[in-house]
C-alpha positions in Angstrom: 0.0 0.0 0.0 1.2 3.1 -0.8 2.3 5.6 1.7 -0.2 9.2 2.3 2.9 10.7 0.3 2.9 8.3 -2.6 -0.6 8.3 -3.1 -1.3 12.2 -3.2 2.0 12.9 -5.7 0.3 10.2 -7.8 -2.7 11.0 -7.9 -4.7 11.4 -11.3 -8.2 12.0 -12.2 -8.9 8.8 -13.5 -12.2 8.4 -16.4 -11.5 4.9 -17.9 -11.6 1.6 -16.2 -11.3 -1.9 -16.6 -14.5 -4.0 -15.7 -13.0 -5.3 -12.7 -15.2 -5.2 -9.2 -13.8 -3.8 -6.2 -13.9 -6.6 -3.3 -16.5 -6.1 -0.6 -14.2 -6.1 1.7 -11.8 -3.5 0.2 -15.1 -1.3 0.2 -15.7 -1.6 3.8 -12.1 -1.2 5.0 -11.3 1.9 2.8 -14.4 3.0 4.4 -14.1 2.5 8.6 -10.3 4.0 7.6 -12.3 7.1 6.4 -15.1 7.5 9.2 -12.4 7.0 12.3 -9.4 8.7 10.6 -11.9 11.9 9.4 -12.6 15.2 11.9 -15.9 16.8 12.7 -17.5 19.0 14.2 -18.6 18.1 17.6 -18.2 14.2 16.5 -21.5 14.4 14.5 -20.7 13.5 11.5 -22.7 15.3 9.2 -22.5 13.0 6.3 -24.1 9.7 4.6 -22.3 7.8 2.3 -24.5 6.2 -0.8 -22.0 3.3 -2.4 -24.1 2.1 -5.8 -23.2 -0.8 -7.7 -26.6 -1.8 -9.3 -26.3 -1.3 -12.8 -29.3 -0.1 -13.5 -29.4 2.3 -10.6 -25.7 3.0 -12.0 -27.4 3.9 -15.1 -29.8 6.6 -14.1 -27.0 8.6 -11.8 -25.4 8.5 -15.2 -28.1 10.2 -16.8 -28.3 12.5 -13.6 -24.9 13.2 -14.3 -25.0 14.4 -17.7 -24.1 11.2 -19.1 -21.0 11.0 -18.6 -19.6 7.4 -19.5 -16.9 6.3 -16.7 -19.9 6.4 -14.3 -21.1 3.4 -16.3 -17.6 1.8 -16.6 -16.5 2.0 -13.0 -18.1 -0.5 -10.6 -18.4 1.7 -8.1 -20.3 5.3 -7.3 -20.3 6.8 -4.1 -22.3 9.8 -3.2 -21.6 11.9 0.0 -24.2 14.0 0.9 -24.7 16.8 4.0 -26.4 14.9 6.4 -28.1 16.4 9.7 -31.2 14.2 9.4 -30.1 11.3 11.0 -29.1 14.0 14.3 -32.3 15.9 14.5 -33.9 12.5 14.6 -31.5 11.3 17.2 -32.5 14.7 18.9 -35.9 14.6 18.9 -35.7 11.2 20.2 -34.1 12.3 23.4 -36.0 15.8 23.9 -33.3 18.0 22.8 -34.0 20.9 21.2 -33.9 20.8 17.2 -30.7 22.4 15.1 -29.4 22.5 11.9 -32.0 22.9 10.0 -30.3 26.4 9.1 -27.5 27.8 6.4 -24.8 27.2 9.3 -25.9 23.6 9.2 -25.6 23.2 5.8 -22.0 24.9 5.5 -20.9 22.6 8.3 -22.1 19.2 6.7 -21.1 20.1 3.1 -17.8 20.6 4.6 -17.7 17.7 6.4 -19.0 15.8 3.2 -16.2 16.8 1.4 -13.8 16.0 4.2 -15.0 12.5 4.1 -14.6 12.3 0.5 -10.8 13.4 0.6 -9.9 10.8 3.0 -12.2 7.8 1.4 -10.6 8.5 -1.7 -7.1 8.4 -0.7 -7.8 4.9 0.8 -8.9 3.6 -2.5 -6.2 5.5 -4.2 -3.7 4.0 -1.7 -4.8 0.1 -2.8 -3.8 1.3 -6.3 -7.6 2.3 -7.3 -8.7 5.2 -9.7 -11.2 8.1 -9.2 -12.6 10.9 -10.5 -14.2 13.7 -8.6 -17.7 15.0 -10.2 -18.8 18.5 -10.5 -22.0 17.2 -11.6 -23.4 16.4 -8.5 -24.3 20.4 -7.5 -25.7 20.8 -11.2 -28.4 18.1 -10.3 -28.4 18.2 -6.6 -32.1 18.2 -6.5 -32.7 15.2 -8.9 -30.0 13.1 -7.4 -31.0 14.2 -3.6 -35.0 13.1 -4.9 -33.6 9.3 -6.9 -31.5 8.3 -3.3 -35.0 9.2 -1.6 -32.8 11.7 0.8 -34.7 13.5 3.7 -34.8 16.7 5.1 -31.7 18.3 6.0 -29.7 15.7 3.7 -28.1 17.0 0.6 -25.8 15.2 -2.3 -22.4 17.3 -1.9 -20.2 15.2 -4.3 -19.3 12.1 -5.7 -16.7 9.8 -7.1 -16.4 7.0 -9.2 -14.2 4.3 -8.5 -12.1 1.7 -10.7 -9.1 -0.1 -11.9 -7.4 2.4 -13.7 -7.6 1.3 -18.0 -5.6 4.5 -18.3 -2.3 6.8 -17.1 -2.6 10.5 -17.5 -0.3 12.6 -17.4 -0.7 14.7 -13.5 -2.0 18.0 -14.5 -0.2 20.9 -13.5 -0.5 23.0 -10.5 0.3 26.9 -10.5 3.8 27.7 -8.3 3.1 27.2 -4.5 3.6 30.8 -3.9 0.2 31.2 -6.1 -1.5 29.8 -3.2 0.5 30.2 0.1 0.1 33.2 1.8 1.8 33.9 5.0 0.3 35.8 8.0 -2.1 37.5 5.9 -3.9 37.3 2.1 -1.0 39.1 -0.5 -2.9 40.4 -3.5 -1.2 39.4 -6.4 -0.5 42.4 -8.9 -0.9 42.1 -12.8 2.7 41.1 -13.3 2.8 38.6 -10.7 -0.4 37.1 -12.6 1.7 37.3 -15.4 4.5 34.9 -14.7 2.1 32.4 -12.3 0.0 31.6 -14.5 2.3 32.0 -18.0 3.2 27.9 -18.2 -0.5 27.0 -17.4 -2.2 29.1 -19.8 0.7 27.6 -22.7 0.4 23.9 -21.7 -3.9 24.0 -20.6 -4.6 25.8 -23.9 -1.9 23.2 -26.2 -4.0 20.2 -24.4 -7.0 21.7 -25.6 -5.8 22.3 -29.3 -4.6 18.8 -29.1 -8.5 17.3 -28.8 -9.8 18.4 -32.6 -13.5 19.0 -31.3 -12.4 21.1 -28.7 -10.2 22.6 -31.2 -13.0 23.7 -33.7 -15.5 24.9 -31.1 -12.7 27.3 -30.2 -12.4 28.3 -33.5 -16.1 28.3 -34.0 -16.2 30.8 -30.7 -13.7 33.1 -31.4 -11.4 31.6 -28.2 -7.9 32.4 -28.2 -7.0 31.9 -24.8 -7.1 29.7 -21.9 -8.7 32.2 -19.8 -11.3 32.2 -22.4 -12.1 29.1 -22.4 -12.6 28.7 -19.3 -15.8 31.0 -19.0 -16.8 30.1 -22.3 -20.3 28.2 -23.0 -18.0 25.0 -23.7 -16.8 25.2 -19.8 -17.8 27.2 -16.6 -20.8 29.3 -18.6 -21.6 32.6 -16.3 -25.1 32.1 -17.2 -25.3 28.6 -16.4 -23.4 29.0 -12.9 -25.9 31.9 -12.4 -28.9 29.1 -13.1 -27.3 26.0 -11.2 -26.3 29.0 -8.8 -30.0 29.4 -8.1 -30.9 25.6 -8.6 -28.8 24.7 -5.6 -30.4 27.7 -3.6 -33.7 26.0 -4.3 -32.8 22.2 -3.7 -31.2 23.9 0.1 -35.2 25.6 0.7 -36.7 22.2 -0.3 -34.3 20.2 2.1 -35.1 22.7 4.9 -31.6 24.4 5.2 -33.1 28.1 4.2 -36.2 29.6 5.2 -39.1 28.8 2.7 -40.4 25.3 3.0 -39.6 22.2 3.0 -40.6 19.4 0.3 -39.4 16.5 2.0 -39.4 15.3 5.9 -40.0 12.6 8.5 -43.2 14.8 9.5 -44.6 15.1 6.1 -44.2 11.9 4.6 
């Protein structure tokens, strides 16, 4: 097994994979490692962790996920979602006084979700596995939260699929540490400093993107000469459709019960 050093200077974003199934065991080891070697707040753990391996349920988070076709190669997904649920049950059980049904509560267990999902995917990278994070999960927070039938207060933060690798990337590049270490306080980077951090990114992202011809010709087709521009382009991280899923996610948090304005799903109303 490789060593917490090892498997983060390793580490690749994996998105082809051999048909191979991950042993039931591996699955529940990489996962105890997670839960007792993860912090939290106040030892609540505010997560749940959804591991699919149906097919057919594999199938539909595919859809969810903007079809995207490693979910439906790797034989594993694993959701983690913001969980208080399962404590203001817990609470109301013993008397207590409800909590976290609130934005606070929802900033705590997304962070904690994500936490989790840091540490159970250096386990399985450790044992020589592949992952790959997915973005999609915000973008269709409310249809994946409403297909793993998740409660009130309980909201799908991210996920990962996970394989045997069928393929080695190269590691993508990082900016120079100094981009992102700041000491005592925040030091605003002026034009020139932008200038020579981000000068071998913007040659070597936008050559990988010249390299993949139908990324190539909707740059052309767009008028995109730059990395920069790419990257809020419609092809990537659209303004407009962040502004959308921006407000899609606000509504999925109202219907779960972390913001004032209803809730759509809960142990009461069901």
């Amino acid at each position: 097994m490789k060593t917490v050093a090892q498997t983060l200077t390793a580490h690749r974003s994996i998105r082809q994979f051999k048909p191979d199934e991950i042993p039931q065991n591996v699955i529940d080891e990489v996962l105890q490692e997670a839960i007792m070697g993860t912090s939290s707040s106040g030892n609540l753990n505010s997560y749940s962790i959804i591991v699919t391996r149906d097919p057919a349920r594999k199938r539909r988070l595919y859809e969810l996920h903007s079809e995207q076709e490693f979910v439906l190669q790797a034989p594993l997904v694993i959701t983690f979602c913001a969980d208080w649920h399962r404590t203001r049950q817990w609470l109301k059980l013993r008397g207590a006084r409800d909590n976290f049904n609130n934005f606070l509560g929802y900033q705590v267990a997304a962070n904690e979700a994500m936490l989790i999902s840091q540490s159970v995917t250096l386990g399985f990278e450790a044992r020589g596995y592949g992952i790959c994070y997915m973005g999609t999960t915000l973008q269709a927070m409310q249809d994946i939260a409403d297909y793993l039938n998740l409660p009130e207060t309980c909201l799908p933060i991210t996920t990962i699929v996970v394989g045997v690798p069928d393929e080695q990337p190269e590691r993508r590049e990082r900016l120079p540490m100094r981009a992102y270490i700041h000491d005592e306080t925040y030091q605003e980077l002026g034009p020139s400093d932008l200038e020579e951090l981000y000068a071998a990114r913007e040659e070597s992202g936008w050559q990988r993107y010249m390299s993949m011809p139908h990324l190539k010709a909707m740059c052309e087709e767009g008028g995109i000469t730059s990395l920069a521009q790419m990257y809020t382009s419609p092809y990537k991280y659209d303004p407009d459709a962040y502004a959308a899923t921006s407000q899609k996610v606000l509504e999925a948090l109202r219907g779960r019960g972390f913001l004032p304005g209803g809730v759509e799903v809960g142990q009461d109303e069901q």
